[in-house]
C-alpha positions as CSV (number, residue, x, y, z in Angstrom):
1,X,-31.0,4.9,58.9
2,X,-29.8,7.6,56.4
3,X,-32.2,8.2,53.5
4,X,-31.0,7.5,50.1
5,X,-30.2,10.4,47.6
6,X,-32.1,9.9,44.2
7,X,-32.0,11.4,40.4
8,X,-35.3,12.2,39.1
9,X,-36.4,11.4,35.6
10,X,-35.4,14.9,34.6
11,X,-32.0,15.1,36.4
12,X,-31.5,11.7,34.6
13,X,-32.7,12.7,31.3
14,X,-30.1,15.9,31.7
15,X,-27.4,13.6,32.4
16,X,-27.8,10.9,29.5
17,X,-28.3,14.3,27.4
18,X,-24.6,16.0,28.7
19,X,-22.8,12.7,28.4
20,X,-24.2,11.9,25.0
21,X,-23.1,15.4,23.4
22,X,-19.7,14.9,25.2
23,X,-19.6,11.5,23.3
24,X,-20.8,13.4,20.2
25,X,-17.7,15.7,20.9
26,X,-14.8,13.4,21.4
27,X,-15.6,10.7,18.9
28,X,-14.4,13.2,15.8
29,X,-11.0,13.5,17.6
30,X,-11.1,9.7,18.8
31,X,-11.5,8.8,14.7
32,X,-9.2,11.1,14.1
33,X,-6.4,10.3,16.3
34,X,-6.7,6.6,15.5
35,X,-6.6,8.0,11.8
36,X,-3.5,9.0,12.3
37,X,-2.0,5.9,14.0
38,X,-2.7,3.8,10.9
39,X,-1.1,6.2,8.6
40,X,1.4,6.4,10.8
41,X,2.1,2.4,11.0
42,X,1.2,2.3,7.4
43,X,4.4,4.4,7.2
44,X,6.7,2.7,9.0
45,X,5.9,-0.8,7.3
46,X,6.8,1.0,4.2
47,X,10.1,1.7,5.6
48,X,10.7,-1.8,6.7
49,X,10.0,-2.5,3.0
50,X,12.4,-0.2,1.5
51,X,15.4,-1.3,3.6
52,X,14.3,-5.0,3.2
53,X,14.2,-4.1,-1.2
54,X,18.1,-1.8,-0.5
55,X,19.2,-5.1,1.3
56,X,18.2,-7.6,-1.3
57,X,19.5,-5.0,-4.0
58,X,22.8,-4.7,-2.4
59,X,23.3,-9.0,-2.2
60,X,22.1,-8.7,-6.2
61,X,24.4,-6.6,-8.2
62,X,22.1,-3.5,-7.2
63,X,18.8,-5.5,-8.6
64,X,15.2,-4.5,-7.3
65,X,13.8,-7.9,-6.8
66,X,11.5,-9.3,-10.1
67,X,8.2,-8.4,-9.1
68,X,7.2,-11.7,-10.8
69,X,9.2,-14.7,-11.0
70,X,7.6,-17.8,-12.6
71,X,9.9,-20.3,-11.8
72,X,10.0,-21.3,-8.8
73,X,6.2,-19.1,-8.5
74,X,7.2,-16.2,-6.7
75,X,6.7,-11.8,-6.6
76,X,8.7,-9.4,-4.8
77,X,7.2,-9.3,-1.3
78,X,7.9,-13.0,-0.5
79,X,11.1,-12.6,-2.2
80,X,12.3,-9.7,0.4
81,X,10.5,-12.0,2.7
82,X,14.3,-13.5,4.6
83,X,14.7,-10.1,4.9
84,X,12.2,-9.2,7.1
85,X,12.3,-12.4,8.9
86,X,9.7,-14.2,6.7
87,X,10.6,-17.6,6.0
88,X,8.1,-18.0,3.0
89,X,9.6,-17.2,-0.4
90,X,7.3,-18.8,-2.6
91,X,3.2,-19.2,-3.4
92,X,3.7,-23.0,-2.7
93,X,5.7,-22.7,0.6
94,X,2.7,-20.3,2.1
95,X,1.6,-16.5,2.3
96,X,3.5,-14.2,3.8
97,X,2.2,-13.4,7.4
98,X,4.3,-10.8,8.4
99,X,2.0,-7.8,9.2
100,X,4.9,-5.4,7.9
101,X,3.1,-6.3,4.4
102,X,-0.6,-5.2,5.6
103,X,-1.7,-1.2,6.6
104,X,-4.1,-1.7,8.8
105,X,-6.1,1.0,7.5
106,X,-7.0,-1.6,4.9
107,X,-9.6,-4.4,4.7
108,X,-8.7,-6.7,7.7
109,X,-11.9,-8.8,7.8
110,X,-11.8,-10.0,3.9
111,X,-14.7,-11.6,2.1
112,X,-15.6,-14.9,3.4
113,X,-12.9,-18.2,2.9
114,X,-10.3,-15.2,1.4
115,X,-7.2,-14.2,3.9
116,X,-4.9,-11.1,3.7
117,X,-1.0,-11.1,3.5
118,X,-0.6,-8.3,1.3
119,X,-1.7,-4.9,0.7
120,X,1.0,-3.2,-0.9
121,X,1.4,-2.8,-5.0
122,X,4.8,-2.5,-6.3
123,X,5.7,-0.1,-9.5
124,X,5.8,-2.2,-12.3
125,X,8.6,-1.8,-14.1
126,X,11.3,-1.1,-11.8
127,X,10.1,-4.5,-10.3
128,X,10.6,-6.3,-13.7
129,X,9.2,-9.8,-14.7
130,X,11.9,-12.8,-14.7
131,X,11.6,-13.9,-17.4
132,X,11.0,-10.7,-19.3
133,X,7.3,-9.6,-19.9
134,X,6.0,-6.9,-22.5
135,X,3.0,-4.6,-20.6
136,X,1.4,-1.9,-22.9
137,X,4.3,-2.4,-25.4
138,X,7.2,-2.2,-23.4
139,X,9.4,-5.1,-22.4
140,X,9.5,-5.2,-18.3
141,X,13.2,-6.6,-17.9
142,X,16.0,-6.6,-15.1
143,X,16.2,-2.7,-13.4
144,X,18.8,-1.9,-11.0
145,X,18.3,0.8,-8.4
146,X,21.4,3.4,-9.8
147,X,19.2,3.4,-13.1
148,X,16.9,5.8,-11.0
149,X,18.0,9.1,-11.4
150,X,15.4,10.6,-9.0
151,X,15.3,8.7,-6.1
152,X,13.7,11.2,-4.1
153,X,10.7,12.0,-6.5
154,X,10.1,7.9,-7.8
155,X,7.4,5.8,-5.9
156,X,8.1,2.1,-6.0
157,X,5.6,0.4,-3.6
158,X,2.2,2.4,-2.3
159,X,-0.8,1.5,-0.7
160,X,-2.6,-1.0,-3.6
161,X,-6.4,-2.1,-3.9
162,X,-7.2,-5.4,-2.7
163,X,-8.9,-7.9,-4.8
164,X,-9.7,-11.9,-5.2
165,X,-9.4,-12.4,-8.5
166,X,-5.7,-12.7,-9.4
167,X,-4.7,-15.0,-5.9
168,X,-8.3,-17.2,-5.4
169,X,-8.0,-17.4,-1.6
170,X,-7.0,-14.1,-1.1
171,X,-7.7,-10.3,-0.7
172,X,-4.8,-8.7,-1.5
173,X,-3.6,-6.0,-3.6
174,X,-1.8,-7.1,-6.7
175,X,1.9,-7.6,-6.8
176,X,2.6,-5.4,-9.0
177,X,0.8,-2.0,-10.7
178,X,0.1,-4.0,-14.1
179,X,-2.7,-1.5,-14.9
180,X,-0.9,1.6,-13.6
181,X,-0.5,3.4,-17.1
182,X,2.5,5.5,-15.6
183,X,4.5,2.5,-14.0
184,X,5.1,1.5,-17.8
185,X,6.4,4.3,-19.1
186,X,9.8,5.8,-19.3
187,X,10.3,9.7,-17.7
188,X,9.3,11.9,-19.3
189,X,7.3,9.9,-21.4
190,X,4.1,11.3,-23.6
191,X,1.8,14.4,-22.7
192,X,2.8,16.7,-19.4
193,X,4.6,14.5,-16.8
194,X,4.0,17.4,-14.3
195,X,0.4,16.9,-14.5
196,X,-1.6,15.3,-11.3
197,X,-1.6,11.0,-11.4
198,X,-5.4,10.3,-11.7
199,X,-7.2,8.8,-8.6
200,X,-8.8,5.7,-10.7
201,X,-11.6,4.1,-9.4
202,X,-9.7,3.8,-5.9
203,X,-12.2,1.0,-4.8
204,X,-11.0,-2.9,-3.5
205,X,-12.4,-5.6,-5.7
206,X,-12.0,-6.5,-9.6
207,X,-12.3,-2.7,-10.9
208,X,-8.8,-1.4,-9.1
209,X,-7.0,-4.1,-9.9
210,X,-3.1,-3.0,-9.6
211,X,-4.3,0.7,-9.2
212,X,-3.9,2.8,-5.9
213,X,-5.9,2.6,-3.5
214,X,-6.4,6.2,-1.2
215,X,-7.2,4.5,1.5
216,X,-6.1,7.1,3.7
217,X,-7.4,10.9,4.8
218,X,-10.9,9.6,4.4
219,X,-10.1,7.3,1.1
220,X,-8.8,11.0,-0.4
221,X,-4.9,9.8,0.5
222,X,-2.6,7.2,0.1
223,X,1.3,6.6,1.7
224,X,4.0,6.1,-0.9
225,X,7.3,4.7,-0.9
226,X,10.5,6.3,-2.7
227,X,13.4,4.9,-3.9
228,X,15.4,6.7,-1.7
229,X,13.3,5.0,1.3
230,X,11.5,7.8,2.4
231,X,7.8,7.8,2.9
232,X,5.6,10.5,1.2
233,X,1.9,10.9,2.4
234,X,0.1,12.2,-0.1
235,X,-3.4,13.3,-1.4
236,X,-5.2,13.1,-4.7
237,X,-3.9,15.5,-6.8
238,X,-0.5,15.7,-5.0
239,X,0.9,12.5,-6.9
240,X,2.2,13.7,-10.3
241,X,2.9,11.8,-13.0
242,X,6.4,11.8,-12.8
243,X,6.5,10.5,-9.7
244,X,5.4,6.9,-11.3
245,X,7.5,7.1,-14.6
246,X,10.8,5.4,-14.4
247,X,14.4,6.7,-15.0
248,X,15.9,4.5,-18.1
């Protein structure tokens, strides 16, 4: 009968010790890599939404979609929604489900009896209210996408902060960027339109309501859709005020 080979407590303890600073060593490059996964699906949803917002512009005399529409009870997202193969168009029909809507470097698991369909703000006057609304003075009316002079530079969706208080049931970001100063605003607009965008409060809940939320790069970066459909990750203090104000 062979005689069985056995650690002793300290061959043991060295062991546990060696695999728990290899564990120590990985787990940065672990968090980072899957980092970089959700930015880089964040990304590609935004995408999907651009060509989903070009599509519905093209089939509506070169129209972004309203980002509110009273009547039937509708914003933007569920209005692209037969683009993307979302068959709800309206708050009464259901939420959008399609996970093109959500960066799953959000909040996943919301606050208990809310749900999730959207995590993605939209610039607030290029996606104008039907019927027209007036925010911070000026009147938020039909835009079409050739009015943008500077497709390359203009954001007009980008990663939003989630809240319950506008959609009871919910934790999404707002529709729209309502509270966005620089969505309101005509290019170049007052004081130095070169000047950094300010971060906000970038937190979910009722204080960043329709604000940014920098969700990404260890909540110090957020991903930003341009008119043109390209996708522009960017960190605090990169964003410039220009790149919210609108071409009239």
């Amino acid at each position: 009968m062979k005689n069985r080979v056995a650690f002793t407590l300290p061959q043991l303890v060295v062991t546990v010790a060696v695999g728990s600073l290899l564990a120590v060593a990985i787990l940065p490059t672990l968090q980072s890599d899957h980092q970089t996964l959700q930015r880089a699906i964040c990304a590609s949803n935004l995408r999907a939404i651009g060509v989903a917002i070009t599509m519905y512009a093209n089939d509506n005399n070169d129209c972004f979609p309203p980002g509110y529409e009273n009547s039937p009870g509708s914003d933007w997202h569920l209005i692209i929604g037969p683009y993307l193969a979302s068959s709800h168009t309206t708050y009464t029909s259901g939420p959008s489900k399609s996970p093109v809507f959500i960066c799953p470097a959000s909040v996943l698991v919301p606050p208990a009896g809310t749900t999730v369909s959207l995590t993605y703000t939209a610039h607030r006057a290029m996606f104008w209210c039907n019927p027209a609304c007036n925010i911070n003075g000026n009147v938020i009316q039909q835009y079409k996408m050739s009015q943008c002079t500077r497709p390359g530079e203009v954001a007009m969706v980008f990663d939003g902060c989630q809240q319950s208080v506008n959609y009871p049931g919910t934790f999404d970001a707002q529709a729209c960027s309502d509270q966005l100063f620089d969505t309101t605003i005509a290019y170049p607009g007052i004081g130095n339109p070169n000047q950094p965008e300010p971060a906000g409060p970038n937190v979910d809940g009722p204080n960043g309501i329709g604000l940014i939320r920098w969700r990404h790069y260890n909540n110090n970066g957020a991903n930003f859709l341009m008119v043109d459909g390209h996708v522009n990750s960017l960190l605090v203090g990169q964003l410039l005020r220009r790149n919210l104000r609108y071409d009239q």
